[in-house]
C-alpha positions as CSV (number, residue, x, y, z in Angstrom):
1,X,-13.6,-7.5,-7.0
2,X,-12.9,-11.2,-7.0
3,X,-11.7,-13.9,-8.7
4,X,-9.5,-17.3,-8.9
5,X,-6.7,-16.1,-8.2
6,X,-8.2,-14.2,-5.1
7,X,-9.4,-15.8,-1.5
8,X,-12.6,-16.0,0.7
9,X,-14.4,-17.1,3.1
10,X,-17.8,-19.8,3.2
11,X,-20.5,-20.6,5.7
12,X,-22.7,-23.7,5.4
13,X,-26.0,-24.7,7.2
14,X,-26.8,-28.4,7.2
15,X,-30.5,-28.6,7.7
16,X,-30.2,-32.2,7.9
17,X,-27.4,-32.2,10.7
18,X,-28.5,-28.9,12.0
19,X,-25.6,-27.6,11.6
20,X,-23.1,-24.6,10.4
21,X,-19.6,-24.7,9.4
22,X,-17.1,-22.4,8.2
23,X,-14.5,-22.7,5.8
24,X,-11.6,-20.6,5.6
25,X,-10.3,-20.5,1.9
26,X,-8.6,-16.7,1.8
27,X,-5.1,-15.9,1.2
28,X,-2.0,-16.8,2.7
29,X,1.3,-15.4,2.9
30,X,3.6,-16.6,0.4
31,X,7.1,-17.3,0.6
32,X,7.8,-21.0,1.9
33,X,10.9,-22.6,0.8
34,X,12.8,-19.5,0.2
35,X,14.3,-16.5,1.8
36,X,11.8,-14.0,3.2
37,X,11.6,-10.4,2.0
38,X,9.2,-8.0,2.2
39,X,7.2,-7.5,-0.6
40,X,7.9,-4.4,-2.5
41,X,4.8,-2.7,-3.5
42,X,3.6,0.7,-5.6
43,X,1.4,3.0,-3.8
44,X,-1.5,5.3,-5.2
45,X,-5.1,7.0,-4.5
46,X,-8.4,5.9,-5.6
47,X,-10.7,8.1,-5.7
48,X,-13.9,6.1,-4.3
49,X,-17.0,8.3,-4.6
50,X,-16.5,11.3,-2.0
51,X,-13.3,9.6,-0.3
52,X,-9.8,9.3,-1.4
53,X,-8.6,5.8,0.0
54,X,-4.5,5.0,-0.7
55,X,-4.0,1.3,-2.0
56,X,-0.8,-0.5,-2.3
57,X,-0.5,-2.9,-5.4
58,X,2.1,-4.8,-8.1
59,X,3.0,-8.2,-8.4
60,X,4.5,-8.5,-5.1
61,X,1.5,-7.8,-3.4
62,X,-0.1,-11.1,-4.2
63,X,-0.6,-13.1,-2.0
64,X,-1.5,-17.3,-2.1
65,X,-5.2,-17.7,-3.9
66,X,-7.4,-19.8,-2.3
67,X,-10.3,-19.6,-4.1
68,X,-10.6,-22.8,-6.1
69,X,-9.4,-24.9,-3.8
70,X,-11.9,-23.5,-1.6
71,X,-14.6,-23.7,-4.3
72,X,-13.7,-27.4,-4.8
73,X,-14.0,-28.5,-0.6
74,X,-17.3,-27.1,-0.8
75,X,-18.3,-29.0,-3.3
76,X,-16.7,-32.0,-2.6
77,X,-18.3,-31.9,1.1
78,X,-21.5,-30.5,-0.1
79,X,-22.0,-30.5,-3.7
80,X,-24.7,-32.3,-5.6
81,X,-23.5,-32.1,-9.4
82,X,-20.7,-33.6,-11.0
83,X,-18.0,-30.9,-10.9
84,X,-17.2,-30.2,-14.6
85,X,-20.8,-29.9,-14.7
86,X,-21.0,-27.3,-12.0
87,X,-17.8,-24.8,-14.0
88,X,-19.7,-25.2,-17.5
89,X,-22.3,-21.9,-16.9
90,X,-19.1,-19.9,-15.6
91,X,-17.2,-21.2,-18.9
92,X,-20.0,-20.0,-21.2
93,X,-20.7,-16.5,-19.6
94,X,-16.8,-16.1,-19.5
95,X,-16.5,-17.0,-23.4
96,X,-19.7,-15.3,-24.8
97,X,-19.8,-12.3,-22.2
98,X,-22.2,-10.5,-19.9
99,X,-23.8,-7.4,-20.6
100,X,-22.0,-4.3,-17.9
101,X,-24.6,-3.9,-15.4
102,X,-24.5,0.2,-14.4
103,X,-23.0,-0.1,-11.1
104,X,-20.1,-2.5,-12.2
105,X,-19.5,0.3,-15.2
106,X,-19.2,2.9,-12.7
107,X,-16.9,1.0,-10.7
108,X,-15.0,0.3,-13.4
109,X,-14.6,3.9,-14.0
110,X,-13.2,5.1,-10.3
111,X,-10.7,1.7,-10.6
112,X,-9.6,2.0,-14.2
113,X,-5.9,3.2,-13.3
114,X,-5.6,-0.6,-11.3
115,X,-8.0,-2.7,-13.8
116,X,-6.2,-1.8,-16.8
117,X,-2.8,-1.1,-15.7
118,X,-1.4,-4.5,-17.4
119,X,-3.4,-6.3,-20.0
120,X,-7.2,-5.4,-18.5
121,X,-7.6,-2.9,-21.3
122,X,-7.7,-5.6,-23.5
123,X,-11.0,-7.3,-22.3
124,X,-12.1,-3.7,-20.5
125,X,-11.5,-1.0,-22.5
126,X,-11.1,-2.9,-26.3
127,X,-11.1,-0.2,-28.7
128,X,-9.4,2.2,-26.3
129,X,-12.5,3.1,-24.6
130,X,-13.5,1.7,-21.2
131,X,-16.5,-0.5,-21.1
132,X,-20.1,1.2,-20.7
133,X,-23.4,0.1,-19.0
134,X,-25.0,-2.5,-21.4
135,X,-21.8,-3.4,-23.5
136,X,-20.5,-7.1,-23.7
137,X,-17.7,-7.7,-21.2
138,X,-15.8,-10.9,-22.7
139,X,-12.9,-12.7,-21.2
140,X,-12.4,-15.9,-23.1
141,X,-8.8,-16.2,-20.7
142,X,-11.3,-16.9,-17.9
143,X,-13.0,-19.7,-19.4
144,X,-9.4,-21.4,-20.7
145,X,-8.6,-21.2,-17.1
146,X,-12.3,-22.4,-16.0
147,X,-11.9,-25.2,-18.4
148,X,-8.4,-26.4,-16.7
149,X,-10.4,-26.3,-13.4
150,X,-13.0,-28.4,-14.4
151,X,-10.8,-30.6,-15.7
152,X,-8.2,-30.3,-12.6
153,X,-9.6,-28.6,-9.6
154,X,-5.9,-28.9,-8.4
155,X,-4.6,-27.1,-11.9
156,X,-3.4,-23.8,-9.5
157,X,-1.4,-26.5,-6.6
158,X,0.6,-28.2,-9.3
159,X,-1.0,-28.0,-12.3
160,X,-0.8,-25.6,-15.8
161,X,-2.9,-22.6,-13.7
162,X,0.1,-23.2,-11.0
163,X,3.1,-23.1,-13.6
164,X,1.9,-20.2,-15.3
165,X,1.4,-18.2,-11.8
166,X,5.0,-19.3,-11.0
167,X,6.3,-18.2,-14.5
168,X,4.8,-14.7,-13.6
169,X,6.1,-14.1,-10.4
170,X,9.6,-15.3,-11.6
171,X,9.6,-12.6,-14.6
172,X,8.2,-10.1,-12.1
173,X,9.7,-10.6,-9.0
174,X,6.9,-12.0,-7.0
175,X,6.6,-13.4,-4.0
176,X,4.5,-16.8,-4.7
177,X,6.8,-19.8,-4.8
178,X,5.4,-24.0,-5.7
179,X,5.6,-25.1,-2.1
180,X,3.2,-21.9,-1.3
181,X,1.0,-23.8,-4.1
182,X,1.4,-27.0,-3.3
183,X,1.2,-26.4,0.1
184,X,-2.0,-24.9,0.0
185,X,-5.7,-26.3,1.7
186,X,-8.2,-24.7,3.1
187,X,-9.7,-25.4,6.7
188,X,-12.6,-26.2,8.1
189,X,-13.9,-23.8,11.0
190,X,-16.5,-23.7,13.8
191,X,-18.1,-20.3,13.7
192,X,-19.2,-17.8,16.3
193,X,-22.4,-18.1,17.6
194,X,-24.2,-15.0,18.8
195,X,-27.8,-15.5,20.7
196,X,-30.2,-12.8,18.5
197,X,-33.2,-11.7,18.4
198,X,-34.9,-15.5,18.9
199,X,-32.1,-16.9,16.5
200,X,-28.6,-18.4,16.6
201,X,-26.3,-16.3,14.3
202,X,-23.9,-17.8,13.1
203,X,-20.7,-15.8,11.5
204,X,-16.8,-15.4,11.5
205,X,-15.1,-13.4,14.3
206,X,-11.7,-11.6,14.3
207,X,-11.7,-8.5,11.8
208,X,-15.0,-9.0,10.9
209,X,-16.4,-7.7,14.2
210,X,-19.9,-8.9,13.3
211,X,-20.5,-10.9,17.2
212,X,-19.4,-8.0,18.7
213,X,-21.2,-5.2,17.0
214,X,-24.4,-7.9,17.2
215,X,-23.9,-8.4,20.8
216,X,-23.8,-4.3,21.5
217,X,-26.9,-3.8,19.8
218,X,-30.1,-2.3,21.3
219,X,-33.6,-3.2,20.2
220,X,-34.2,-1.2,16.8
221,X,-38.2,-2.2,16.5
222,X,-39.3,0.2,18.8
223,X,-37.3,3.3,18.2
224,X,-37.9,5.9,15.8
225,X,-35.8,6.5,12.9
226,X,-33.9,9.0,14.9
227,X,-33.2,6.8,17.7
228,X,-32.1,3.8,15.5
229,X,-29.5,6.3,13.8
230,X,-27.5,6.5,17.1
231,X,-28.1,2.8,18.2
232,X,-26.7,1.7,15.0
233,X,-23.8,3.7,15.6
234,X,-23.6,3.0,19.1
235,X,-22.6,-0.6,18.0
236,X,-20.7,-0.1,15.2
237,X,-17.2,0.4,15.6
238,X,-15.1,1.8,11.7
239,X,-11.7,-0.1,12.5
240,X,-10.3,-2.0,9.5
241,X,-9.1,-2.4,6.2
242,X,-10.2,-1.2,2.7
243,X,-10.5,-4.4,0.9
244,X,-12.8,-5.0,-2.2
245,X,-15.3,-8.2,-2.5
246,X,-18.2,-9.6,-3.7
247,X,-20.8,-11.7,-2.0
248,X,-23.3,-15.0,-3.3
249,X,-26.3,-16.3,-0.7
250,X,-27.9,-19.7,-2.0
251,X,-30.4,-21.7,-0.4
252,X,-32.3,-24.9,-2.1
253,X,-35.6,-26.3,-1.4
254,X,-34.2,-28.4,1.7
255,X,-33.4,-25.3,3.7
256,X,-29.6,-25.8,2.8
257,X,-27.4,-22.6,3.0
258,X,-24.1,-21.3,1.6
259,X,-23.4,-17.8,2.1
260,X,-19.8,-17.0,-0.2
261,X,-17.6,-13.8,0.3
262,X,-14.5,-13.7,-1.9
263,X,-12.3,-11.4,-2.5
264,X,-8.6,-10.0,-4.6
265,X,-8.3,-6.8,-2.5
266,X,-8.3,-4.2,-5.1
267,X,-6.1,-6.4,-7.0
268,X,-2.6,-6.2,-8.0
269,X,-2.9,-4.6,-11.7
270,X,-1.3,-7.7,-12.9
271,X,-3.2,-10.1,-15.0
272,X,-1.6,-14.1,-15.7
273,X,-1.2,-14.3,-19.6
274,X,-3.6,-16.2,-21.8
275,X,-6.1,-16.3,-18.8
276,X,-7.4,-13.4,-18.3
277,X,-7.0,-13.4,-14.2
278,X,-6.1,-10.7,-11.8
279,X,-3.4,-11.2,-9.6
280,X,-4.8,-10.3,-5.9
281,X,-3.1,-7.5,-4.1
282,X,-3.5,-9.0,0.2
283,X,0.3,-8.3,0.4
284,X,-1.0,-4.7,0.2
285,X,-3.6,-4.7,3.0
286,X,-1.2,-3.8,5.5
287,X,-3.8,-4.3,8.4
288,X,-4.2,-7.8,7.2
289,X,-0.8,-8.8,8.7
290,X,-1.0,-7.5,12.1
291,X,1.7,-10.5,13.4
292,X,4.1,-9.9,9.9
293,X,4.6,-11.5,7.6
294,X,5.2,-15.2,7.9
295,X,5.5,-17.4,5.3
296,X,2.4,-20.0,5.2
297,X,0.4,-18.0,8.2
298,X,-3.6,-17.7,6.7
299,X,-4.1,-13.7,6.0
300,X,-6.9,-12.0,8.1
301,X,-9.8,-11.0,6.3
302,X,-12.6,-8.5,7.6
303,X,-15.7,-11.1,5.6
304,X,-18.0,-12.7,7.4
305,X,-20.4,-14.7,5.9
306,X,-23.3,-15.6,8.0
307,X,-26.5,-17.4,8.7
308,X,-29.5,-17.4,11.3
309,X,-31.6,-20.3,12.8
310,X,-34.0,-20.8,15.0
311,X,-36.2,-23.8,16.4
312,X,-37.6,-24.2,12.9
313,X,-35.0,-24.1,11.0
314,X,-32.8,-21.7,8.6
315,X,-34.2,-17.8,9.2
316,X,-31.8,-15.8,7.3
317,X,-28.6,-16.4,4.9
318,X,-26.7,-13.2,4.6
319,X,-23.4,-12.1,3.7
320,X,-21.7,-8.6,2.3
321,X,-19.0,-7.2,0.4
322,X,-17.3,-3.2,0.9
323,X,-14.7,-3.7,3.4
324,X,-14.6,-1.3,6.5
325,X,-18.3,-1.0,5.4
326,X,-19.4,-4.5,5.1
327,X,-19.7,-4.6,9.1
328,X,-22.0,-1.8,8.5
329,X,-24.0,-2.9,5.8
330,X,-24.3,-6.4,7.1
331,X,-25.3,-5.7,11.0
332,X,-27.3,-2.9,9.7
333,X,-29.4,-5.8,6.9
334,X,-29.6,-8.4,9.2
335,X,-31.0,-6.3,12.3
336,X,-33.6,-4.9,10.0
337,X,-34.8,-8.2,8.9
338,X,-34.1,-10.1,12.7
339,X,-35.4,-7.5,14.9
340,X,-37.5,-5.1,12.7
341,X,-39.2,-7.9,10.6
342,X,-38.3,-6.1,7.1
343,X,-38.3,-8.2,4.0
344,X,-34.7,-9.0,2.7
345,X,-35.2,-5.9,0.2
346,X,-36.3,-3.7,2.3
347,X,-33.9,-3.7,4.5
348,X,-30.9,-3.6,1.5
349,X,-32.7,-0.7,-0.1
350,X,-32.9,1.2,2.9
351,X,-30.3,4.6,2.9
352,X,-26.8,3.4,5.1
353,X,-24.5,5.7,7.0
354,X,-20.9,4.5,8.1
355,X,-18.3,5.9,10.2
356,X,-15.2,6.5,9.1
357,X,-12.9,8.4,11.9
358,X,-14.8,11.5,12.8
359,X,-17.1,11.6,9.2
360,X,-19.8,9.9,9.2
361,X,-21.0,9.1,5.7
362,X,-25.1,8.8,5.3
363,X,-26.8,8.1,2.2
364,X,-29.7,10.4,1.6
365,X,-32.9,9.5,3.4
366,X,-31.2,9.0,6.8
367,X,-32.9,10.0,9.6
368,X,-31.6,14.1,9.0
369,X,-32.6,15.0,12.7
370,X,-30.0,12.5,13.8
371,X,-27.7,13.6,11.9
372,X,-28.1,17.6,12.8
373,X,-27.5,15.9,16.8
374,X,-24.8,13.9,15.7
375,X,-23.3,17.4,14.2
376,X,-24.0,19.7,17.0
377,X,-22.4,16.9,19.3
378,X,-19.1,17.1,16.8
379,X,-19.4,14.6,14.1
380,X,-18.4,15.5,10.5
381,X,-21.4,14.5,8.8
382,X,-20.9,14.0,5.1
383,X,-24.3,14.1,2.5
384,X,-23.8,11.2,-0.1
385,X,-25.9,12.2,-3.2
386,X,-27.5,9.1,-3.9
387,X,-27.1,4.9,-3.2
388,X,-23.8,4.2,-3.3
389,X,-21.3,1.8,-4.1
390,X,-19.3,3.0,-1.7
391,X,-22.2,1.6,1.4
392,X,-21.1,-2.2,0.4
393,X,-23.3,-4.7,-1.2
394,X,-25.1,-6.9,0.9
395,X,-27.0,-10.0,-0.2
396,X,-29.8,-12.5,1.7
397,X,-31.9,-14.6,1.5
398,X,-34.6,-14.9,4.4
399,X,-38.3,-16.5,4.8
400,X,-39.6,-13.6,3.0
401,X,-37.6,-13.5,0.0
402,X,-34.0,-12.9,-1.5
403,X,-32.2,-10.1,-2.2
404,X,-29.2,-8.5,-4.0
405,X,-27.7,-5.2,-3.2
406,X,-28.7,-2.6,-6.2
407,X,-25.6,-0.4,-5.1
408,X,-23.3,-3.2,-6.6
409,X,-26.1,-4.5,-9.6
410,X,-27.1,-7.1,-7.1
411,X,-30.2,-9.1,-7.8
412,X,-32.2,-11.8,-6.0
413,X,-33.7,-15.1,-7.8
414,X,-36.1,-17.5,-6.8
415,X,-36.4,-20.6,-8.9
416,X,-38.6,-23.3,-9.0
């Protein structure tokens, strides 16, 4: 769902200067210093749970990453550890491995035909078999490359990451030229601020649609379950794309925030030899280019990261990943902790139900008298199973704990 050579999006709350700030890290669109073209891409269906959502991948759908430049400006503006320091955990999990947590071995199954279409069988299905629940995932390419970040943070704008990227796209017809690397920064951005509930919420605009949908809302403390089925959906609108990403929320002791969405689409099915990385696959995300393509122009991106303060302080750090569903998930999260006063987990665990056209998808344990209304007034109502993957994965962190989304193997840790 993410990765280096992917792009994202950060939010940061100062305590000390009172004060949140944006940074805008995600792709761009490639093709500065030579003639432009439109990328030439391969099309296919995913089956994702009970839907059947149509991608568009290869080499030439990769856009400019962003990510570790992005990684290094927030540390460099905010970081407290030396920055070879801060890549060496990411270097050791990447070399000794991590153990499959369920949810990313089931995900792994509905995405095989994209994760291993070119060299990903080698890390995720060794043997021939794809990786189960439990079983070591190892990618020592990823910690080579981690190792020429720590050592360059620059190393995919000019340096060995960057030349082996270009090589790539040369023997593969990709888009991605050096100036697009070179040229490359990301940008500093005030966020939206949206008056709720007693807070300030702070979080991106454009695609993400978060403001608005916050803005529409009605009071959910005092209406039933029923009632809060058709004001959530009231406010919700299902426009946008099906991208894929994965979401961090950390806060220290000083009541400092960084909420982190990043993001490779579904990924191109490429991976950059001897590193283990997959090639993003924006180009694809058609919606993610509603002026065209133009070479240098900063890709849209439906993430939005996002925090909440009030008069004494940081209230809630929250953020999500599941593209047309992470407005969902995240207004749905954050209104359950802001308004109904639900503890981070409480509010993740709780059943979801999106929109999508005229279905409407619902987890079980949705309110099922207002979804019998919502049927009788013409809504395709669709009965999900169980939690699923499919609902997005939120993460938070609020004044009565932290939180990851168990859809997505998401876990919350505090530490002393």
């Amino acid at each position: 769902m993410t990765g280096l050579l992917g792009g994202g999006h950060g939010m940061v709350w100062d305590a000390g200067e009172g004060r949140a700030s944006q940074l805008d890290f995600f792709t761009s669109v490639p093709g500065l210093g030579a003639s432009t073209r439109q990328p030439e891409l391969v099309e296919l269906e995913v089956p994702f749970g009970a839907e059947t959502i149509s991608y568009a991948i290869g080499p030439q759908s990769c856009a400019v990453p962003g990510v570790p430049a992005g990684l290094h400006e927030l540390w460099r503006r905010h970081g407290r550890l030396e920055w070879p320091r801060l890549v060496e955990p990411a270097i050791a999990l990447a070399r000794e491995g991590v153990p499959m947590p369920s949810a990313h071995a089931t995900c792994l199954e509905m995405l095989a035909s994209v994760l291993t279409l070119d060299g990903g069988e080698r890390f995720l299905a060794p043997g021939g078999r794809l990786l189960r629940e439990g079983e070591l995932l190892v990618q020592p390419g990823i910690a080579r490359a981690l190792e020429l970040i720590a050592e360059d943070p620059r190393s995919l704008n000019g340096g060995a990451l960057g030349a082996s990227l270009l090589e790539l796209m040369a023997e593969r017809g990709g888009l991605i030229s050096a100036e697009d690397l070179s040229s490359y920064s990301p940008r500093w951005c005030e966020p939206i601020e949206t008056p709720y509930e007693g807070t300030s919420f702070f979080s991106r605009g454009g695609l993400s649609g978060v403001p608005e949908a916050l803005a529409r809302l009605a009071r959910l403390a005092p209406l039933s379950q029923r009632e809060r089925v058709h004001a959530l959906l009231a406010a919700l609108s299902s426009n946008g794309i099906e991208t894929h990403t994965t979401n961090l929320v950390a806060v220290d002791s000083d009541g400092n925030a960084c909420v982190l969405t990043t993001s490779l689409g579904l990924g191109s099915g490429d991976y950059l030899p001897g590193y283990d990385l997959h090639l993003n696959s924006m180009l694809g995300e058609i919606d993610l280019l509603p002026a065209g393509l133009a070479p240098g122009k900063r890709m849209e991106s439906m993430t939005s990261p996002s925090v909440a303060v009030d008069s004494g302080g940081l209230v809630l750090a929250i953020g999500a990943a599941g593209g047309t569903r992470l407005r969902t998930a995240l207004v749905g999260v954050a209104a359950g902790i802001l308004d109904e006063g639900l503890a981070p987990n409480e509010a993740i665990d709780r059943p979801r139900f999106h929109p999508a056209g005229s279905v409407l998808n619902a987890e079980p344990g949705v309110s099922e008298e207002a979804l019998l209304e919502l049927e009788a007034s013409g809504w395709q109502v669709r009965r999900w199973s169980s939690l699923h993957h499919y609902f997005g994965g939120v993460s938070a962190i609020g004044r009565d704990g932290a939180a990851g989304d168990p859809r997505r193997s998401g876990a919350g840790l505090l530490l002393d």
